[in-house]
KETORTOR-228295 format. One record per residue (C-alpha): residue in three letters; residue number from 1; y, z, x. Coordinates in steps of 0.5 Angstrom, whole numbers, plus 500, padded with zeros to 3 digits. Layout:
N
<aa = ALA&i = NUM&y = Y&z = Z&x = X> $
...
END
This chain:
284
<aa = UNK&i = 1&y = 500&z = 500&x = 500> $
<aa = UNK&i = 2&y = 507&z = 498&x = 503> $
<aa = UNK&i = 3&y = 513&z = 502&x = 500> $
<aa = UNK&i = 4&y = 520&z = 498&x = 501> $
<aa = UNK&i = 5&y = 526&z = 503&x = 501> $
<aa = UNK&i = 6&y = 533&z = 502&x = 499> $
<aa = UNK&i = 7&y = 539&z = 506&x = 498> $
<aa = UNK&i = 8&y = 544&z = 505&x = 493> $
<aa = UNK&i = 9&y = 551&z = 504&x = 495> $
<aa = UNK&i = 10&y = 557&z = 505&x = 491> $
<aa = UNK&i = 11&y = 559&z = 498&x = 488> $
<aa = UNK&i = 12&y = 551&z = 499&x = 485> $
<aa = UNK&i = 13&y = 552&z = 505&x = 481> $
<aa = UNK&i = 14&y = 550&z = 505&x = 474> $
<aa = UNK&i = 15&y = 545&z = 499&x = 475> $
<aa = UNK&i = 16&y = 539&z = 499&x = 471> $
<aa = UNK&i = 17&y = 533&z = 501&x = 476> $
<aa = UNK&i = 18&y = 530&z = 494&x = 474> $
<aa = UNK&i = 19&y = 538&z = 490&x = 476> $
<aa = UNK&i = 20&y = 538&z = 494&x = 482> $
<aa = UNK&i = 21&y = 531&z = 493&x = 485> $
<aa = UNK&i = 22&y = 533&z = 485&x = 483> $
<aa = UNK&i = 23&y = 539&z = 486&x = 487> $
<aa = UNK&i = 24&y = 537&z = 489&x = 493> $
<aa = UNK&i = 25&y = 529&z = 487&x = 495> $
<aa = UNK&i = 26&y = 529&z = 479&x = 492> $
<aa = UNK&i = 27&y = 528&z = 475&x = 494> $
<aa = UNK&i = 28&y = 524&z = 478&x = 500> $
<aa = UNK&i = 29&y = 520&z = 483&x = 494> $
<aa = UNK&i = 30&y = 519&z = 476&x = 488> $
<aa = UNK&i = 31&y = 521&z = 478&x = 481> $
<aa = UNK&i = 32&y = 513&z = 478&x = 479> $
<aa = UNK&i = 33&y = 512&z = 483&x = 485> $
<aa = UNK&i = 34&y = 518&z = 489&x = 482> $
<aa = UNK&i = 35&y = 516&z = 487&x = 475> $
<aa = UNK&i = 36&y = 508&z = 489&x = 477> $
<aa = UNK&i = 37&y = 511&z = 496&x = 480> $
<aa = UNK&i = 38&y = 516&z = 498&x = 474> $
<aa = UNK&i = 39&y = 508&z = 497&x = 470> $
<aa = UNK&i = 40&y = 504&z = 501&x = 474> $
<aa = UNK&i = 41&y = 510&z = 506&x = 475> $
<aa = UNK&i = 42&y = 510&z = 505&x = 482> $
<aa = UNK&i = 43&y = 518&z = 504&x = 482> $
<aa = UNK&i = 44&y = 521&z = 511&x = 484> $
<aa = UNK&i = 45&y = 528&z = 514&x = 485> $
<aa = UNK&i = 46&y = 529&z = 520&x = 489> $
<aa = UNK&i = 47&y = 521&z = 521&x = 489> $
<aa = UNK&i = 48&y = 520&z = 521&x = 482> $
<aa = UNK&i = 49&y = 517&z = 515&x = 477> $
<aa = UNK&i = 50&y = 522&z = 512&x = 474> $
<aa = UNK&i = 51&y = 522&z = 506&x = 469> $
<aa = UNK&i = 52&y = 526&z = 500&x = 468> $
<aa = UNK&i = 53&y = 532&z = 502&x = 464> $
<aa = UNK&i = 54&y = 533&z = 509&x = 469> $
<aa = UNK&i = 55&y = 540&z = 508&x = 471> $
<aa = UNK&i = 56&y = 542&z = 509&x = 480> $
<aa = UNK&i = 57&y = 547&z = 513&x = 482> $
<aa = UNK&i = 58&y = 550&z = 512&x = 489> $
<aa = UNK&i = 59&y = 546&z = 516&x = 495> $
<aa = UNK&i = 60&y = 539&z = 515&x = 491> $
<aa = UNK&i = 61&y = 534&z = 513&x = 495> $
<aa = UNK&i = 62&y = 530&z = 507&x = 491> $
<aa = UNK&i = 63&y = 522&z = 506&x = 494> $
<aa = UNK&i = 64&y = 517&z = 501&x = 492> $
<aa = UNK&i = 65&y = 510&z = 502&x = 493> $
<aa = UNK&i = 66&y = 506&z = 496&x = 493> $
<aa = UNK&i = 67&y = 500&z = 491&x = 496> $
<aa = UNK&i = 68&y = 504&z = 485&x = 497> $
<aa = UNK&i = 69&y = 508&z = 484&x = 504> $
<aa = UNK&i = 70&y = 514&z = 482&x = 505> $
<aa = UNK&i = 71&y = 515&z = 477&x = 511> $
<aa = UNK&i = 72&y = 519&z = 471&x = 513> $
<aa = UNK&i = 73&y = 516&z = 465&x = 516> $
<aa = UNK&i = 74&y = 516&z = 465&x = 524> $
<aa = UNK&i = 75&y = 518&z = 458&x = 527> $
<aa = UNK&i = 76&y = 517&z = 460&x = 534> $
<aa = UNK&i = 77&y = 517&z = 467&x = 538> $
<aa = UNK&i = 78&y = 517&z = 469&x = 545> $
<aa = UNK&i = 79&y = 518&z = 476&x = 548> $
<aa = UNK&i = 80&y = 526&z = 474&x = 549> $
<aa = UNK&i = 81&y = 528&z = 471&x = 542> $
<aa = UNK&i = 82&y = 525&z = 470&x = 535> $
<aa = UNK&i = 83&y = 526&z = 463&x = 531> $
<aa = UNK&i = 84&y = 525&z = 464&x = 522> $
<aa = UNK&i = 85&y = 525&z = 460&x = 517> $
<aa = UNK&i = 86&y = 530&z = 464&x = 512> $
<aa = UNK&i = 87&y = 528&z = 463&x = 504> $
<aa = UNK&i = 88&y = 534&z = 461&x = 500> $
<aa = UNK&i = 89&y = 537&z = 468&x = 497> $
<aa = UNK&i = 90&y = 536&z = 472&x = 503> $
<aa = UNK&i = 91&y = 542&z = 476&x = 505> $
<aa = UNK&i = 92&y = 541&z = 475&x = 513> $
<aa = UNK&i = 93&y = 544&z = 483&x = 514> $
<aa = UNK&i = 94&y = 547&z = 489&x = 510> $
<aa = UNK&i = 95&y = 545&z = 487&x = 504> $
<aa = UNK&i = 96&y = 551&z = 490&x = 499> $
<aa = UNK&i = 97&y = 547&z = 494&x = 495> $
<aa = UNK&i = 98&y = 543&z = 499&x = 500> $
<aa = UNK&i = 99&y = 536&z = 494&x = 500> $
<aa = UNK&i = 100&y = 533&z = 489&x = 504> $
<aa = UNK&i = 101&y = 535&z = 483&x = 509> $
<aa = UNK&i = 102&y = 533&z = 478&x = 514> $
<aa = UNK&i = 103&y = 534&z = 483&x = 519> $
<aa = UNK&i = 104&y = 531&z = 489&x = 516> $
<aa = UNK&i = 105&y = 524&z = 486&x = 516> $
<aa = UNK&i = 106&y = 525&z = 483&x = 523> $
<aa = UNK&i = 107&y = 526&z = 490&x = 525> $
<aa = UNK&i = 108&y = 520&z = 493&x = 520> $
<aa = UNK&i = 109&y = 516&z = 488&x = 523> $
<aa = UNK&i = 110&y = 518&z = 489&x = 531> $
<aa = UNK&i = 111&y = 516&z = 496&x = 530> $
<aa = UNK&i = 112&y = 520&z = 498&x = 535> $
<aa = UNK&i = 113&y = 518&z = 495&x = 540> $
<aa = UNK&i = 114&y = 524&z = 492&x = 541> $
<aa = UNK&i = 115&y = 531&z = 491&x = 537> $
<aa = UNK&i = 116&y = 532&z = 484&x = 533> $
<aa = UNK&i = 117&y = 539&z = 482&x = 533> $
<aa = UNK&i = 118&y = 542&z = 476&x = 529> $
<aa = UNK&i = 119&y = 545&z = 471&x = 534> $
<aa = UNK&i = 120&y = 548&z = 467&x = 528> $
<aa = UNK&i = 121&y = 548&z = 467&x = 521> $
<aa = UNK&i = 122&y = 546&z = 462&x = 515> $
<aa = UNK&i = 123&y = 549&z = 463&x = 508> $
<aa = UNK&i = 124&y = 546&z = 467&x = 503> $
<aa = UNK&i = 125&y = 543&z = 460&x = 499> $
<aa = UNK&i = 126&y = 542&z = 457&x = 505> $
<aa = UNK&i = 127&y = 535&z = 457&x = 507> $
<aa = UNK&i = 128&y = 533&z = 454&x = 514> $
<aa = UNK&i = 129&y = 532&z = 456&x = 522> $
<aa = UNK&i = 130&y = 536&z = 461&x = 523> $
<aa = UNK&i = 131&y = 535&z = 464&x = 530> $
<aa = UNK&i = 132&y = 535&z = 472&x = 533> $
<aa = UNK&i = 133&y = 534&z = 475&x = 540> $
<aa = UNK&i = 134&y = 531&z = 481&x = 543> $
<aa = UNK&i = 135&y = 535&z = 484&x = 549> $
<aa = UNK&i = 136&y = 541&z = 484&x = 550> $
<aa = UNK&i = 137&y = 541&z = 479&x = 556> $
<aa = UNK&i = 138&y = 539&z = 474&x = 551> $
<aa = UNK&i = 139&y = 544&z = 476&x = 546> $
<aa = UNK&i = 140&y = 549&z = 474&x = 550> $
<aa = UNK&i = 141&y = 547&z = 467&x = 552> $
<aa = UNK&i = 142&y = 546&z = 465&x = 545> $
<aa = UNK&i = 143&y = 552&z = 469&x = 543> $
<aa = UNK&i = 144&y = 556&z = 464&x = 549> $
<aa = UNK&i = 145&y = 552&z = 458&x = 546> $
<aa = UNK&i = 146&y = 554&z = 458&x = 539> $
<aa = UNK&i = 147&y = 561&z = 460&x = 540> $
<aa = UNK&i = 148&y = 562&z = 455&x = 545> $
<aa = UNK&i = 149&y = 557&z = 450&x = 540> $
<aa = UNK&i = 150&y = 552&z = 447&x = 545> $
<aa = UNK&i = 151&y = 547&z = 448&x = 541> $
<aa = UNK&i = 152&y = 545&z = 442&x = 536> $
<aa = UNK&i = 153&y = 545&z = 444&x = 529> $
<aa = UNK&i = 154&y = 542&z = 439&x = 523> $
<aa = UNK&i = 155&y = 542&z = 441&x = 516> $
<aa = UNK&i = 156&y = 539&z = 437&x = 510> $
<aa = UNK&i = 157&y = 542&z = 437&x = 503> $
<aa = UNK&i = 158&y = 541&z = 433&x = 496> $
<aa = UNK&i = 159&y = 549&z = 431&x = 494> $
<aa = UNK&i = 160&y = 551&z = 427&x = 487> $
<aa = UNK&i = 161&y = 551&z = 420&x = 487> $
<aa = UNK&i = 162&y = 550&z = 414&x = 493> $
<aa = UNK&i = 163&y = 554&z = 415&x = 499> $
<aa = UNK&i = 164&y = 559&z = 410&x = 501> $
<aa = UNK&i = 165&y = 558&z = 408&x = 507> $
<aa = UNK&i = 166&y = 551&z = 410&x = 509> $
<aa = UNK&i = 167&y = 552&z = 414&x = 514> $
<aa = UNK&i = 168&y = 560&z = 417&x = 517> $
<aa = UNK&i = 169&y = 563&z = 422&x = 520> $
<aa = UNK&i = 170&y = 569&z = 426&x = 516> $
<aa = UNK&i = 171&y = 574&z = 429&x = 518> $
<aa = UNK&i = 172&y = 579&z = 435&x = 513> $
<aa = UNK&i = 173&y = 582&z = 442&x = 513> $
<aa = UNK&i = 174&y = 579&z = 448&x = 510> $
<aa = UNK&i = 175&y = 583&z = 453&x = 508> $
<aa = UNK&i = 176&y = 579&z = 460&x = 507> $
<aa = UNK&i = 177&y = 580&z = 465&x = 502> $
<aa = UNK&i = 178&y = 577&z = 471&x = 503> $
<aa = UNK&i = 179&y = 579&z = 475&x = 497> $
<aa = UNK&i = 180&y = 574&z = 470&x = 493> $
<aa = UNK&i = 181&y = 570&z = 469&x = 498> $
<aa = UNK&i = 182&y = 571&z = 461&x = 498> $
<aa = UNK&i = 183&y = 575&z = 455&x = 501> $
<aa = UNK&i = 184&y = 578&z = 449&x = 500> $
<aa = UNK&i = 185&y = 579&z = 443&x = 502> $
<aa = UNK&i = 186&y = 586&z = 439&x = 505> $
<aa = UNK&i = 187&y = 588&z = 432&x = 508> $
<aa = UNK&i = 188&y = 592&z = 434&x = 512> $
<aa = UNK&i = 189&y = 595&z = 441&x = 516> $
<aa = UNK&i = 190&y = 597&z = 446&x = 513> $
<aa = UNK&i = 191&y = 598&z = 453&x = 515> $
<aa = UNK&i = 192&y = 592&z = 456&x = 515> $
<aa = UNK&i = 193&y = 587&z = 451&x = 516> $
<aa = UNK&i = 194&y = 583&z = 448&x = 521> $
<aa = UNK&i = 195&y = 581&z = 442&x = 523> $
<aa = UNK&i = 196&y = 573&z = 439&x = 521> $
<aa = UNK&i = 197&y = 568&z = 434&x = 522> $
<aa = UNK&i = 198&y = 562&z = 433&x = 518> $
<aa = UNK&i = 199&y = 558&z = 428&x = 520> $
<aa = UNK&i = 200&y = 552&z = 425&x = 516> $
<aa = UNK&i = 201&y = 547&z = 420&x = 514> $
<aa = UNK&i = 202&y = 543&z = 418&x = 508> $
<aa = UNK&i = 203&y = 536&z = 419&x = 508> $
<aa = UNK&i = 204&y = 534&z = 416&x = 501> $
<aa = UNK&i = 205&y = 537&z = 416&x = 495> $
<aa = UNK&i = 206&y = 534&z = 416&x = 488> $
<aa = UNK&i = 207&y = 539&z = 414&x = 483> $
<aa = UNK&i = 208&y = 541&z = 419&x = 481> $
<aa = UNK&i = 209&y = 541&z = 423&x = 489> $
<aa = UNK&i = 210&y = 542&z = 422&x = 496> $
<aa = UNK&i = 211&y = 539&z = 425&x = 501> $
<aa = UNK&i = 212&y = 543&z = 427&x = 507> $
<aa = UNK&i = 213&y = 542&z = 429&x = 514> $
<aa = UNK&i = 214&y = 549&z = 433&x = 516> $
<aa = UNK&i = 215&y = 551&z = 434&x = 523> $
<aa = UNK&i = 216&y = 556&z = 440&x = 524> $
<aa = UNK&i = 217&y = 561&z = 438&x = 528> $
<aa = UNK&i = 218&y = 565&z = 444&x = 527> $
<aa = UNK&i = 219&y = 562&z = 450&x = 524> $
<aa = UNK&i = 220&y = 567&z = 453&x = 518> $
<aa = UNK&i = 221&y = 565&z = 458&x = 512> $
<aa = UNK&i = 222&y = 561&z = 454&x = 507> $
<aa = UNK&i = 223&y = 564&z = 446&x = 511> $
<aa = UNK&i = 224&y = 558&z = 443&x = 509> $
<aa = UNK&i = 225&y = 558&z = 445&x = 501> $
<aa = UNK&i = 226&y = 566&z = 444&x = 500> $
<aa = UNK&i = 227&y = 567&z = 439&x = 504> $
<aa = UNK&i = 228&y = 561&z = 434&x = 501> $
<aa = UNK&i = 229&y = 564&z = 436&x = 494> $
<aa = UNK&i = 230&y = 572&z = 435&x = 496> $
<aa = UNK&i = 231&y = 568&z = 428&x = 497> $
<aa = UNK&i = 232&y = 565&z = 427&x = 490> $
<aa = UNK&i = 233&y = 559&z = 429&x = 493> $
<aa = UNK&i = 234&y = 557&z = 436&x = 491> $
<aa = UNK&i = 235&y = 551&z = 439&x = 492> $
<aa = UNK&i = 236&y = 545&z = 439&x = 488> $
<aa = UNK&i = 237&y = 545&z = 447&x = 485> $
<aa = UNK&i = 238&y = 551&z = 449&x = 487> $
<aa = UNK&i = 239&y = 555&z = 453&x = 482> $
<aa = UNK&i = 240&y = 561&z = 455&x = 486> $
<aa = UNK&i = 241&y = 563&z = 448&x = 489> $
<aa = UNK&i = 242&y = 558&z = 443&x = 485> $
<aa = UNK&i = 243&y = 557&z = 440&x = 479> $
<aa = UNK&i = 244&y = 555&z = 445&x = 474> $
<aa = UNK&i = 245&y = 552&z = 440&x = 468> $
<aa = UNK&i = 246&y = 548&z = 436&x = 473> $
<aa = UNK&i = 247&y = 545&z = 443&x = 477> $
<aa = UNK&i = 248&y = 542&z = 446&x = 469> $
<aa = UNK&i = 249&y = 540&z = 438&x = 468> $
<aa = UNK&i = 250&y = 536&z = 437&x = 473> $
<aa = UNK&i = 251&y = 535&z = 446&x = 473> $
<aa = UNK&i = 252&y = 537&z = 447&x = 480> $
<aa = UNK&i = 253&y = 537&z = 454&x = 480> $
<aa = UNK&i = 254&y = 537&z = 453&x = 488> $
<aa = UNK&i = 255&y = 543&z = 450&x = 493> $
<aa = UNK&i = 256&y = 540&z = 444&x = 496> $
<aa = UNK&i = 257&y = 541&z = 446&x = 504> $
<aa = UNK&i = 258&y = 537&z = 446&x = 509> $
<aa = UNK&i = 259&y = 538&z = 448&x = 517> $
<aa = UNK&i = 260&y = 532&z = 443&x = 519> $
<aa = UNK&i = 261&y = 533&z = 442&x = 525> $
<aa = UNK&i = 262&y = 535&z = 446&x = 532> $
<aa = UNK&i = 263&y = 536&z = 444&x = 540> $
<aa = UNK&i = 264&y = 537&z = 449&x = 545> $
<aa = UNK&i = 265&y = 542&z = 448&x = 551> $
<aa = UNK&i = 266&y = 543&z = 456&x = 553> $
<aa = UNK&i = 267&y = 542&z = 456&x = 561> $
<aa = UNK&i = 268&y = 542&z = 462&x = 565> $
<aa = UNK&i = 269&y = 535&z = 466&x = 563> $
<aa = UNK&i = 270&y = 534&z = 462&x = 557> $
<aa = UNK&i = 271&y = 534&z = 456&x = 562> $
<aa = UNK&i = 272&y = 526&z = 456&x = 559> $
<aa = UNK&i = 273&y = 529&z = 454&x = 552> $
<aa = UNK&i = 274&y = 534&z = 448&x = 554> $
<aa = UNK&i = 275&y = 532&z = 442&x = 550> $
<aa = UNK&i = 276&y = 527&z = 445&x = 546> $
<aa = UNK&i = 277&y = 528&z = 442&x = 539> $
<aa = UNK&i = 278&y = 525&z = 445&x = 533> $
<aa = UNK&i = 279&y = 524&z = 443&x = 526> $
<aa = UNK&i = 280&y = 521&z = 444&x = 519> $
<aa = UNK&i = 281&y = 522&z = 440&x = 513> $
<aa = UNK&i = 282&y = 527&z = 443&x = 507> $
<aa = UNK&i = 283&y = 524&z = 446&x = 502> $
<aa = UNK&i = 284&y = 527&z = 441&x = 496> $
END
C-alpha cells in the first residue's frame, strides 16, 4: 500500500475533500484512483477517515492509501541527470495546493540518494521531455545551458487551419502580464515587450488541423501557444488563448503541445552528454 501526502494551503481551505484531492494529487494519482480510495475509506484527514464532501482546513495533512503507484515515464538516466516525460497537467513544483508535483515524485522516487533538481520547467498543460539534474555541478552546467540557449528544444502542437506558407519563422512581441498570468502579442516595440521568434513547419494537415514541428528560438512565457493563436492558428484545446468552440467540438480536453525533441550541448562535466538527441512521440 502506498500512502501520498498533501498539506493544505490557505487558498485551498474549504474545499470538499473529494475537490481538493483532485486539485492536489492529479494527475499523478488518476480521477479513478482517488475515486476508489474515497470508497474504500481510504482518504484521511489528520488520521482520521473522511468522505468526499468533509471540508479541508489549511495545515490539514491529507493522505491517500493505495495499491496504484505514481510514476512518470523516464527517457534516460545517469548518475548525474534524469530525463522525463512529463504528463500533461503536471505541476513541475510547488503544487499550490500542498500536493504533488514532477519534483516531489522524483525526489520519492531517489530515495535519498540523492536531491533531483529542475533544470528548467514546461507549462502545467504542456507535456513532453523535461530534463532535472542530481548534483550541484550538473545544476550549474544545465542552469548555463539554458540560460545561454545551447541546448535545442523542439516541440509539436496541433493548431487550427492549414498554415501558409508550410513552414516559416515568426517574428512579434509578447508582453507578459503576471496578474493574469498570461500574455499577448504585438507587432511592434512597446514598453515591456520583448522580442520573439518562433519557427515552424508543417507535418501533416487533416483539413480541419495541421501538425507543427515548433522551434523556439526565443523562450517567453507560453510564446508557442499565443504566438500561433496571434497568427489565427491556435492550439487545439487551449481555453486560455484558443479556440473554445472547435476544442468542445472535437473534445480537446487537453492542450496539444508537446516538448518531443531534445539536443544536449552543455560541456564541462556533462561533455559526455554533447550531441545527444533525445525524442518521443507526442501523445496526440
Amino acid at each position: 500500500m502506498n500512502v501520498y501526502e498533501a498539506v493544505v494551503t490557505p487558498q485551498a481551505e474549504g474545499l470538499s475533500a473529494d475537490m481538493y484531492t483532485a486539485f492536489a494529487f492529479c494527475p499523478f494519482l488518476p480521477e479513478h484512483v482517488i475515486r476508489d480510495a474515497f470508497k474504500a475509506r481510504d482518504v484521511k484527514i489528520n488520521g482520521k477517515r473522511v468522505k468526499g464532501d468533509a471540508e479541508v482546513e489549511a495545515g490539514a495533512l491529507v493522505q491517500i492509501y493505495t495499491g496504484y503507484h505514481a510514476e512518470i515515464p523516464v527517457v534516460y538516466e545517469d548518475d548525474r541527470i534524469l530525463l522525463v516525460n512529463k504528463p500533461a497537467g503536471a505541476i513541475c513544483c510547488d503544487n499550490e495546493y500542498g500536493g504533488l508535483s514532477v519534483l516531489s515524485i522524483m525526489t520519492d522516487r531517489a530515495k535519498g540518494d540523492y536531491a533531483p533538481r529542475l533544470c528548467h520547467r514546461l507549462d502545467t498543460q504542456t507535456t513532453g521531455l523535461l530534463l532535472l539534474c542530481k548534483d550541484d555541478e550538473s545544476e550549474s552546467i544545465l542552469l548555463d545551458a539554458f540560460k545561454n540557449r545551447t541546448l535545442e528544444k523542439i516541440y509539436q502542437c496541433l493548431v487550427r487551419g492549414e498554415m501558409r506558407p508550410k513552414a516559416d519563422t515568426k517574428t512579434a512581441y509578447l508582453i507578459k502580464d503576471a496578474e493574469k498570468a498570461q500574455v499577448r502579442i504585438v507587432t511592434h516595440q512597446t514598453p515591456g515587450a520583448l522580442p520573439i521568434a518562433t519557427q515552424y513547419e508543417t507535418l501533416d494537415f487533416d483539413g480541419t488541423l495541421s501538425r507543427l514541428r515548433v522551434t523556439l528560438l526565443t523562450g517567453r512565457t507560453h510564446q508557442i501557444r499565443a504566438h500561433m493563436s496571434f497568427l489565427s492558428h491556435p492550439l487545439l484545446g487551449d481555453d486560455k488563448y484558443g479556440d473554445r468552440a472547435l476544442n468542445r467540438r472535437l473534445k480537446a480536453g487537453n492542450l496539444k503541445l508537446c516538448a518531443t525533441e531534445l539536443t544536449l550541448h552543455v560541456g564541462g562535466a556533462l561533455s559526455y552528454l554533447d550531441n545527444r538527441h533525445f525524442e518521443i512521440d507526442p501523445p496526440f
